[in-house]
C-alpha positions as CSV (number, residue, x, y, z in Angstrom):
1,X,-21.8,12.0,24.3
2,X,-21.3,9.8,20.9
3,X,-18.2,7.7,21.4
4,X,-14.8,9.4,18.9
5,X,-13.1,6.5,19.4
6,X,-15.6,4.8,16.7
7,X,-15.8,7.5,14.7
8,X,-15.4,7.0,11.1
9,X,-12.7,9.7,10.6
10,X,-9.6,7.4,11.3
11,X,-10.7,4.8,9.5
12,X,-11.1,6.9,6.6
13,X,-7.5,8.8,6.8
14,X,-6.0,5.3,7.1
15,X,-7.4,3.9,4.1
16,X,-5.9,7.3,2.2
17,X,-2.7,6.8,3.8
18,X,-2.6,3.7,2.0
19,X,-3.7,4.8,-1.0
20,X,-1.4,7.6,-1.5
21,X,1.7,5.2,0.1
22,X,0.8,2.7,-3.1
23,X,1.2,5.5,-5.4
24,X,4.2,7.4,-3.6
25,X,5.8,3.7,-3.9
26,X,5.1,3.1,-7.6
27,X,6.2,6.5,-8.3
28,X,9.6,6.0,-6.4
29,X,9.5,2.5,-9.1
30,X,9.3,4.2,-12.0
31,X,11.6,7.4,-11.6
32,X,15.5,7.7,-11.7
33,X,17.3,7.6,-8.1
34,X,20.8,8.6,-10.1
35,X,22.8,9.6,-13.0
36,X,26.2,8.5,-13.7
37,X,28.5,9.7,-16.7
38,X,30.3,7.4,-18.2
39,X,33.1,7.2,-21.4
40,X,32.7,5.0,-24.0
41,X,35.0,4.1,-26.8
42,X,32.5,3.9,-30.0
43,X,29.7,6.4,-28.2
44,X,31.7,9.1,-26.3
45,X,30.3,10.8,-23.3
46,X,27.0,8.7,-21.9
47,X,24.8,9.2,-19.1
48,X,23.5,6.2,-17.0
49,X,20.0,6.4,-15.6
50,X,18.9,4.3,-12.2
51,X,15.7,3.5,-11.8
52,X,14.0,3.1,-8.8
53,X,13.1,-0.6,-9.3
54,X,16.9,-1.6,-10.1
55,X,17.7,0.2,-7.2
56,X,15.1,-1.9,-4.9
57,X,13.2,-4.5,-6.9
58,X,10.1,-4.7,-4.1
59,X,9.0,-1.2,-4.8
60,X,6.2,-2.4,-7.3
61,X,5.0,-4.8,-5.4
62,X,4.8,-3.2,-2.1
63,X,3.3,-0.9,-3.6
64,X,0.5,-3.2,-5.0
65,X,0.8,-4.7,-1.1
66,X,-0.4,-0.9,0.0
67,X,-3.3,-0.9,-2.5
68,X,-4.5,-4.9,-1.4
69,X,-4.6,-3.5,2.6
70,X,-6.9,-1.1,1.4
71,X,-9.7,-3.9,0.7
72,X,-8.2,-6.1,3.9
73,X,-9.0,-3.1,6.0
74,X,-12.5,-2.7,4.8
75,X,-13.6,-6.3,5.4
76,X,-11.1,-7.4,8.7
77,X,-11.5,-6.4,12.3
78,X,-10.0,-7.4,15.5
79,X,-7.0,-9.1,15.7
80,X,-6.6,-9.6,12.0
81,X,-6.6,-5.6,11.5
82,X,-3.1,-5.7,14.4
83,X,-1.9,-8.5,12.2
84,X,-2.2,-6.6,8.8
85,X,-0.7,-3.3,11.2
86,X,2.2,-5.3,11.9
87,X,2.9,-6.5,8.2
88,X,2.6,-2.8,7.0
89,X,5.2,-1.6,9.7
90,X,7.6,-4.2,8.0
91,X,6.5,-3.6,4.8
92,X,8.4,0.0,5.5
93,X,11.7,-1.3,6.3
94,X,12.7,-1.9,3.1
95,X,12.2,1.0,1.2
96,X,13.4,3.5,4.0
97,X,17.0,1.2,4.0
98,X,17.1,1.6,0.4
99,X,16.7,5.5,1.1
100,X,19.0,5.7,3.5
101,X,22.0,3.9,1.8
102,X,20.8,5.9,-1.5
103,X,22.8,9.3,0.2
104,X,25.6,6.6,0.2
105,X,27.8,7.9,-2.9
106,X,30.0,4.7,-3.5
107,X,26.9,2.1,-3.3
108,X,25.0,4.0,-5.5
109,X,27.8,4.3,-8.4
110,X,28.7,0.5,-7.9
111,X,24.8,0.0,-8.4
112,X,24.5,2.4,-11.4
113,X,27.6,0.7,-12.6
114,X,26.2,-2.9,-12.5
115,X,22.9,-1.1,-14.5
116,X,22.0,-3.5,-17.4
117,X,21.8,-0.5,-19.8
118,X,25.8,0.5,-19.1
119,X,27.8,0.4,-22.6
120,X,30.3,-2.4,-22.7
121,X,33.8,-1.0,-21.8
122,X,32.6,2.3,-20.4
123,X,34.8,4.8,-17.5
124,X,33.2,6.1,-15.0
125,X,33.6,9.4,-14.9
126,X,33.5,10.3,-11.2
127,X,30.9,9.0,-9.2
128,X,26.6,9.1,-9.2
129,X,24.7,11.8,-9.1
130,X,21.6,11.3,-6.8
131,X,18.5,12.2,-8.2
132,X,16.0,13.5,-5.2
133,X,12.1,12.6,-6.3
134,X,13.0,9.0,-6.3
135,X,14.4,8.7,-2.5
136,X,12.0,11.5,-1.6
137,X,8.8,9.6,-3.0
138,X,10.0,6.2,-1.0
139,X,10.3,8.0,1.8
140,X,6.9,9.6,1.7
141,X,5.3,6.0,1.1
142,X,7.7,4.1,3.9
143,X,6.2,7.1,6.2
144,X,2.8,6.6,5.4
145,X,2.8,2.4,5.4
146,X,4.1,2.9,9.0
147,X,2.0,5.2,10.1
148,X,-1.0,3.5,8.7
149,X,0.6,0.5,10.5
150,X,0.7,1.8,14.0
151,X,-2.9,3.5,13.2
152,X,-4.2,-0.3,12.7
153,X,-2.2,-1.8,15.5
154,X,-3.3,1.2,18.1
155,X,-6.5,1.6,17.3
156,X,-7.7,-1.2,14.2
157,X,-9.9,-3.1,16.7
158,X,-12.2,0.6,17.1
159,X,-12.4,1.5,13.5
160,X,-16.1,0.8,12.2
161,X,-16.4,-2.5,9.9
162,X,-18.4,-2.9,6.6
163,X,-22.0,-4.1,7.2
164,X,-23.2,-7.3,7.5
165,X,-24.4,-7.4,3.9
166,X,-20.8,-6.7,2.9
167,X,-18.7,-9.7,5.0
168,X,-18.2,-13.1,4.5
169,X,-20.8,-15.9,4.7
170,X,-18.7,-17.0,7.5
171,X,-19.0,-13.9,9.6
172,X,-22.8,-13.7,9.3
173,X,-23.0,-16.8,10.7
174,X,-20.7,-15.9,13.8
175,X,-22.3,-12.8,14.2
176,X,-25.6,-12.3,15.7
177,X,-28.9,-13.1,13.9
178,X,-31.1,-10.1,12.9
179,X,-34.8,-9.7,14.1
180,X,-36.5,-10.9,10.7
181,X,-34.2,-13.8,10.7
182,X,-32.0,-12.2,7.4
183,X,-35.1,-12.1,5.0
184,X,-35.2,-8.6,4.8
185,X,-31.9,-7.9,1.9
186,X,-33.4,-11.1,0.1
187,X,-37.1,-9.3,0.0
188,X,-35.7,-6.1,-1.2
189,X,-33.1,-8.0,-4.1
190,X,-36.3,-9.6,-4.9
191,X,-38.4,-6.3,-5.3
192,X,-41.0,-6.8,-2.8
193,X,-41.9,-4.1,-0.3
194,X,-39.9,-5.3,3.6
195,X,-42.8,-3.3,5.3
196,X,-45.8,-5.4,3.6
197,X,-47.1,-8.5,5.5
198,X,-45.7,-11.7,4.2
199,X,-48.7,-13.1,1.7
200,X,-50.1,-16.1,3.1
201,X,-49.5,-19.2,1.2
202,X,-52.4,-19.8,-1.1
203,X,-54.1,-23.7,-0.4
């Protein structure tokens, strides 16, 4: 029977886990978390906007961080595979604090408040309004960094690792030396047939 536990498959639906957590994260960046009326003397009645990156600066790049594993998951194995598992579980701590204390009405006007687009000399008028898609999309990519996090810790060391003619000079070398001595990708870049005898040198 073929062995599941190197099947393909989980390496696969880790890698889109990370992909959709990067664009779940810069999505939670880029929309408003809340909405706060406030009264101005000059401009009446005006509406404050919070954005997802004044509310937690780190979205952005973590979700940059998400997209980079991607690549370090592809061409790591072993124990560096549990170490990049373990820095994606605590790359989910932050946003999933800044979604809890988001339901937390007096933080989140005090944070609207100290916005940089507030009007000088503006009243609140009563507190935030929470805006879901913003907590909802952080949630969605804190989920899915800590699930692809405890995938790479449980099970990293059994996914399937790029080829030989895809790692580092350095793991070649560790690794064990093929049969035609690693002449056969440097007959093919150079166009000549692998199969064909080599062609004696001519004295």
């Amino acid at each position: 029977m073929p062995d599941r536990s190197k099947s393909p498959r989980v390496l696969v639906v880790t890698i889109a886990a990370l992909i959709a957590a990067s664009a779940a994260l810069a999505g939670a960046a880029s929309v408003g978390w809340a909405q706060l009326e406030v009264q101005t003397p000059l401009r009446g009645l005006v509406g404050i906007r919070l954005g997802g990156s004044e509310v937690l600066a780190a979205l952005g790049p973590l979700a940059a961080f998400a997209l980079a594993a991607v690549a370090a998951v592809l061409a790591t194995g072993g124990a560096l595979r549990w170490l990049l598992g373990a820095l994606l579980l605590g790359a989910a701590v932050p946003p999933a604090v800044a979604v809890l204390r988001a339901f937390d009405t007096r933080w989140l006007t005090d944070l609207t408040l100290s916005a940089a687009q507030r009007p000088a000399l503006s009243v609140p008028l009563g507190p935030a309004t929470i805006l879901f898609a913003g907590p909802v999309l952080a949630a969605v990519g804190a989920g899915l960094l800590a699930a692809a996090g405890i995938t790479l810790i449980a099970r990293g060391h059994r996914m399937p690792r790029l080829g030989r003619r895809y790692q580092t000079p350095a793991a070649r070398v560790a690794g064990p030396t093929p049969p035609d001595g690693g002449r056969l990708w440097e007959r093919l870049d150079a166009g000549e047939d692998p199969t064909a005898p080599p062609t004696p040198p001519v004295r």
